[in-house]
N, C-alpha and C positions, 0 to 999 in steps of 0.2 A: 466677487466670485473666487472660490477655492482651487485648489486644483484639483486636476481630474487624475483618478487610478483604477487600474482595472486587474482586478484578483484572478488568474488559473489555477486551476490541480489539478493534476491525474494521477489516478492512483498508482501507476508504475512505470517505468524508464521506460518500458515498451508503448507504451500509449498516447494516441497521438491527440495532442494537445490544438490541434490546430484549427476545426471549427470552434472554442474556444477565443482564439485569437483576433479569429475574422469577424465574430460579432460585436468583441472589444473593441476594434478599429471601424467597423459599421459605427457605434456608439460613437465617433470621435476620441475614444482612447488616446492619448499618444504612446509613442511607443518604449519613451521613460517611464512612462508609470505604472507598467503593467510588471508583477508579477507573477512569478511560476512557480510548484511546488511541486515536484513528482513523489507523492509522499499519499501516504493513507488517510483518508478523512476522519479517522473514529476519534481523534483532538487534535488540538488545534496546537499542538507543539513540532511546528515546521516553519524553519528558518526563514526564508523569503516572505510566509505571512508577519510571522514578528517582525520582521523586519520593515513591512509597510504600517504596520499598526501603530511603531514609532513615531514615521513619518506625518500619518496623517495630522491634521490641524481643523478644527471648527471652519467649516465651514467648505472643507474639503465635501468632493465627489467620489464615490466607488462602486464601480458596475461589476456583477460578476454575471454571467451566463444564464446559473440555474442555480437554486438555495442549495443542493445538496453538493455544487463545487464547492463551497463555502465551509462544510463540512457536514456529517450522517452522523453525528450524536445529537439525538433530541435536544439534553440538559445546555449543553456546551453550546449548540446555537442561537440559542434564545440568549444566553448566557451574555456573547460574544454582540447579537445584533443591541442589546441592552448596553453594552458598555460603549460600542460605536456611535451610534443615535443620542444616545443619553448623556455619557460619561463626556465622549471625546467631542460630538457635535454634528458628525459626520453623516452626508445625507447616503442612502444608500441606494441604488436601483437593483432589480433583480430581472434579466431584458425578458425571461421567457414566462415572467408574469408580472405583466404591467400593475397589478392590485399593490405591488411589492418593491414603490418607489415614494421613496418618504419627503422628495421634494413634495409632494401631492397630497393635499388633505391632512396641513398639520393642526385643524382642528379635531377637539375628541372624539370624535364621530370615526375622520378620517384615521385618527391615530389605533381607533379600536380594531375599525377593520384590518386594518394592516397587519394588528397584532395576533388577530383571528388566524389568518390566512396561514400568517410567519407560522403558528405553530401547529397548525392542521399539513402543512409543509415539512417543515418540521419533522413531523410524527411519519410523517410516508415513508422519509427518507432512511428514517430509522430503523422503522418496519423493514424495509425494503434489504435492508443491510442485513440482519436478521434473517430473516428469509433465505437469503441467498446464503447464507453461514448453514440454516437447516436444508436444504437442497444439495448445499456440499457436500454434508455429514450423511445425509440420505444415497447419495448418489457412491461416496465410497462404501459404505454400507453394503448395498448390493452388489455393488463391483465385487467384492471380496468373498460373498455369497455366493458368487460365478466361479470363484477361484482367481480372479485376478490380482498377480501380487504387487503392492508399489512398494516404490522405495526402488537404490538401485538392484540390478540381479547380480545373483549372487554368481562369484568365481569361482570355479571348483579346478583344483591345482592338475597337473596332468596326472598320466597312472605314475610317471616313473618318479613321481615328486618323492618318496619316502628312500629311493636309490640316492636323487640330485643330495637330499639332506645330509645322506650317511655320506658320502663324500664330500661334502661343504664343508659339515661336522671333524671328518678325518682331516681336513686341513689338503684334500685332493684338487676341491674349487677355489677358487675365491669368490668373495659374495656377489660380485657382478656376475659373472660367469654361469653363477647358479641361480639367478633373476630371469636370469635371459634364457637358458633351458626352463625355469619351471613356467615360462611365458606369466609371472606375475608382479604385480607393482609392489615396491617395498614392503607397502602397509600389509598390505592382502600376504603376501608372502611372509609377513611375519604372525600375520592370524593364522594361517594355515600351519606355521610350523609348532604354535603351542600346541591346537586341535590335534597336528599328529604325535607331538610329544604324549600327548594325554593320553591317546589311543595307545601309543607305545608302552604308558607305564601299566595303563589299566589289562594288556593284555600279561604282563609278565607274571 
């Protein structure tokens, strides 16, 4: 018997990883072997998985949750479950489709299905990923259609900003001085004063 590991992702710092966790340790996971990766699934270049895929050894265990913690690129899944299973020797379970545990059925038969499954799986997850990328694009789309603007809002300098400049300019302010009346942050303050230069040359 190999040892046992158990793979998490989530796709962002904010997301909580923790029914993840509990069904690792439901499985008997221990709690050395479990890695975490708060990283995007579309490849598989995230440091804690490299990092177990070193470790594993023939004859090793690895549970993960659901195929698309594992990763949402169709090619790269199939890819990655070929080089584990095949390459490295590693048995794999997948807990929320029992079809998708390769201790089970390593005759032809068993190994076809499996491989059926993995890539009609696979393929959802892919989809799914897709999908939600066109629903994004659709959804700002209309937003924008309504008039709604993203990105931050824009600062608009006070009225008396072109006074604060011509005294900043005359050497009357100093630059804090003149931050703190025009109520703007450096950067903004300095886009604002080329925009009024401009206006200033273009009226002369």
């Amino acid at each position: 018997m190999g040892n046992i590991y158990g793979y998490i992702r989530v796709s962002t710092q904010e997301q909580n990883e923790a029914r993840q966790i509990i069904a690792l340790r439901n499985a008997a996971v221990p709690e050395r072997g479990i890695f975490l990766d708060k990283q995007s699934g579309k490849d598989f270049e995230r440091p804690r998985y490299k990092e177990l895929v070193k470790k594993l050894e023939p004859g090793d265990l690895l549970y993960v949750k659901s195929i698309d913690r594992l990763g949402r690129n169709y090619g790269e899944i199939l890819e990655q479950w070929r080089v584990l299973t095949r390459e490295k020797g590693v048995d794999i379970v997948v807990l929320d489709m029992p079809l998708l545990d390769t201790r089970r059925g390593k005759d032809l038969v068993g190994t076809f299905l499996s491989d059926i499954v993995l890539q009609v799986l696979s393929f959802v997850a892919e989809n799914e990923r897709a999908n939600i990328r066109t629903r994004q694009a659709e959804g700002i789309a209309a937003a924008k259609q309504r008039g709604v603007r993203f990105g931050r809002p824009c600062v608009r300098p006070s009225e008396d900003f072109p006074a604060i400049v011509s005294e900043w300019e005359a050497g009357r302010l100093d630059f804090q001085t003149a931050l703190e009346r025009s109520g703007l942050a450096q950067a903004t303050f300095y886009r604002r004063l080329r925009e009024h230069r401009l206006t200033r040359e273009a009226e002369k």
